[in-house]
C-alpha positions in Angstrom: 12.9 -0.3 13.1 14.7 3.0 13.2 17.2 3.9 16.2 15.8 6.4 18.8 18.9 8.7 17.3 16.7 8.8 14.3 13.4 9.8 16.0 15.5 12.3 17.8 16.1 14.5 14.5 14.0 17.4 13.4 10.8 16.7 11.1 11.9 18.1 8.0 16.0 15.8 8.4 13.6 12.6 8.9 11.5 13.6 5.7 14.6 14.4 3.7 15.8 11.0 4.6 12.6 9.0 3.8 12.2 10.7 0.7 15.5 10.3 -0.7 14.5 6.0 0.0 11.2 6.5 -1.4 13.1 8.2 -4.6 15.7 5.5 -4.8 13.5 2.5 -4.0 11.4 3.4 -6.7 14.0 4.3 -9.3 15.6 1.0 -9.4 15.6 -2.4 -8.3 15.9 -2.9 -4.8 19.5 -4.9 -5.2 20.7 -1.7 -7.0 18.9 0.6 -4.7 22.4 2.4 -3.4 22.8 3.6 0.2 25.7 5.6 -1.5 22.3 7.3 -3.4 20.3 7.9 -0.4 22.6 10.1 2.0 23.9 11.9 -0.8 20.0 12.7 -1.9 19.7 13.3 2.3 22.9 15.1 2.9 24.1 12.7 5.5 27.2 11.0 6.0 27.4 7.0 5.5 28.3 7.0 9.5 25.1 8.9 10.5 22.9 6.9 8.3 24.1 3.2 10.2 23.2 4.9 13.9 19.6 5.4 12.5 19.4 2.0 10.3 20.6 -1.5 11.0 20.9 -1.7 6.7 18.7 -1.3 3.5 16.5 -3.9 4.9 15.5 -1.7 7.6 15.0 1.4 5.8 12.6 0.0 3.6 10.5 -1.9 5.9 10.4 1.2 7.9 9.4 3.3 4.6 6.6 0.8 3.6 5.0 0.7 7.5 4.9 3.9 7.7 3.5 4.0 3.8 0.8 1.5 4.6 -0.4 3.4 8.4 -0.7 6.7 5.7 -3.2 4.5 3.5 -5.1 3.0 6.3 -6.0 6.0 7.1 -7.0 7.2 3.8 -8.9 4.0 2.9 -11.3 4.1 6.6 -11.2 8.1 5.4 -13.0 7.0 1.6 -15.1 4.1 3.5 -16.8 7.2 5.6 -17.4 9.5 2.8 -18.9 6.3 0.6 -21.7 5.9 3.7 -19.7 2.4 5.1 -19.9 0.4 1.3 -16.6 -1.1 0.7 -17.2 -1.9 -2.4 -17.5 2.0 -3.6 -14.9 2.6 -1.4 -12.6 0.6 -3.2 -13.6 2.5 -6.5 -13.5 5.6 -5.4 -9.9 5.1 -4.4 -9.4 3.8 -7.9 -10.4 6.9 -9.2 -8.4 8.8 -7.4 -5.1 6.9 -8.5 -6.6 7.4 -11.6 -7.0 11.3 -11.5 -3.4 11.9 -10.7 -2.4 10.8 -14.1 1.3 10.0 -13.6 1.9 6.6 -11.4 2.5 7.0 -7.6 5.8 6.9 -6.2 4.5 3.9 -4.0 3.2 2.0 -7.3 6.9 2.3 -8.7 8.1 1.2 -5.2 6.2 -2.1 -6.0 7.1 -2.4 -9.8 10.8 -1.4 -9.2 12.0 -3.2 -6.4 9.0 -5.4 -4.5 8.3 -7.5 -7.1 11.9 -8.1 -7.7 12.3 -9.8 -4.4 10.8 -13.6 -3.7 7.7 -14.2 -1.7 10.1 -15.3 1.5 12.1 -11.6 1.0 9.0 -9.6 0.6 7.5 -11.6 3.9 10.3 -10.7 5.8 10.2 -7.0 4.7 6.5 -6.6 4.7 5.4 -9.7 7.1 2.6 -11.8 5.5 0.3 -8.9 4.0 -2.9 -10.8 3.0 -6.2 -9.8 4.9 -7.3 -13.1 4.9 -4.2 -15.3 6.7 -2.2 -11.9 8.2 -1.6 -11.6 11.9 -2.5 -9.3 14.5 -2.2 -6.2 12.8 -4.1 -7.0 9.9 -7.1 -8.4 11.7 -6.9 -5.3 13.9 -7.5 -3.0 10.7 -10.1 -5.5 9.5 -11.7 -4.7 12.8 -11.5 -1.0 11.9 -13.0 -1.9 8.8 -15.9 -3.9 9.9 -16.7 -0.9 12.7 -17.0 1.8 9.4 -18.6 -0.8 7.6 -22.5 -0.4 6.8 -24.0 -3.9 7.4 -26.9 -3.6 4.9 -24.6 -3.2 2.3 -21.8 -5.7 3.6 -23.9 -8.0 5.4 -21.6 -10.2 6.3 -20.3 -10.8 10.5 -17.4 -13.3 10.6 -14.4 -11.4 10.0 -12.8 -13.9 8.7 -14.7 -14.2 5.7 -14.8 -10.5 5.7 -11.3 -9.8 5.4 -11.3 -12.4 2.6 -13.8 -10.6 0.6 -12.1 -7.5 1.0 -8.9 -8.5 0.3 -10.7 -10.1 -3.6 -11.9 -6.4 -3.8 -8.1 -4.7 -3.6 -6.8 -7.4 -6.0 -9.3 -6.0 -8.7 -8.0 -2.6 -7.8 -4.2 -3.4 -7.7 -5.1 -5.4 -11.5 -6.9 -2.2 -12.4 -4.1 0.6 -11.5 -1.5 -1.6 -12.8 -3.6 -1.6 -16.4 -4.0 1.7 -16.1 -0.3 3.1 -15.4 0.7 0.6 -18.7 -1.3 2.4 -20.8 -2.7 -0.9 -21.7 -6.7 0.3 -21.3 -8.7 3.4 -21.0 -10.0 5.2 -18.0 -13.6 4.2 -18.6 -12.7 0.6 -19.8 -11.0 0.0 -16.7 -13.4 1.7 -14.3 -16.5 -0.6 -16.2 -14.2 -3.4 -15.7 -13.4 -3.4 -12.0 -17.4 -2.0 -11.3 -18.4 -5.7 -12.4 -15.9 -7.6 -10.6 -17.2 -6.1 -8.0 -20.5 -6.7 -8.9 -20.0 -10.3 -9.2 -18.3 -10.8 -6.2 -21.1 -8.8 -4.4 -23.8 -10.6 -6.2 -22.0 -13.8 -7.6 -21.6 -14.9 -11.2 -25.3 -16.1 -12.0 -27.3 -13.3 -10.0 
């Protein structure tokens, strides 16, 4: 976690920082990812940026908490506004990643340098990050979840099996964007697509 030193700074110094990481995290790799890149981009001296980060290590699994508290929100946000049915939650927020046309800075993040990095790297960044087996913050936002959640169209009370469902639900969507941004299917192919995946794993296969 950041240094108290960099709480202390002013808003827009702290964004400036964060978004010369974002920029450089999702330009490259993350083993190329250069510091040397980031507090030139931030205007801060090499000095200044080790009294606010331990290392790169630090920095980006600052970057990606704070990244994944922003989409929390946004997803219990979408949940609301789809009357508590996850499962048009979930496509709703596809089409929005869809509408913006050009591939989020977070989705280059993932193709750029996260997937670079070994299961045991990414754990150690991230901590594990699967709804189904994650610790105590991700059956805390589960809880979230299940309190938006509409029961008579997500009828289902253990949590545990809840989170595991849910988690099926944003593999379909991560597949779908990732199709979409490589150009490799169209809008409406895709959208048709992930709309009976979900069917079937509302429904199951022989419904």
């Amino acid at each position: 976690m950041p240094t108290q030193r960099f709480f202390n700074l002013k808003e827009e110094k702290r964004k400036a920082i964060l978004d010369a990481a974002f920029h450089e995290f999702s330009r490259t790799s993350y083993s190329n990812a250069s510091i040397n890149q980031i507090i030139k981009e931030a205007d801060i001296s090499r000095g200044s940026f080790y009294t606010y980060f331990e290392d790169k290590d630090d920095l980006m699994r600052y970057l990606v908490r704070d990244f994944k508290e922003s989409c929390k929100q946004r997803i219990l946000e979408v949940l609301d506004q789809c009357q508590g049915n996850p499962f048009e939650m979930v496509l709703q927020l596809l089409k929005e990643l869809m509408e913006r046309k050009e591939p989020e800075a977070a989705y280059s993040l993932y193709k750029n340098s996260l997937m670079e990095m070994n299961m045991v790297h990414q754990n150690q960044l991230l901590g594990v990050d699967h709804f189904g087996q994650g610790g105590k913050e991700q059956k805390q936002f589960i809880h979230e979840l299940m309190a938006h959640i509409d029961q008579k169209q997500f009828p289902v009370e253990d949590e545990e099996k809840a989170a595991c469902l849910i988690e099926m639900m944003f593999v379909i969507a991560v597949k779908a964007v990732t199709t979409y941004y490589m150009g490799a299917a169209k809008e409406q192919e895709i959208l048709r697509s992930a709309r009976n995946q979900m069917n079937i794993l509302k429904n199951g296969a022989f419904a």
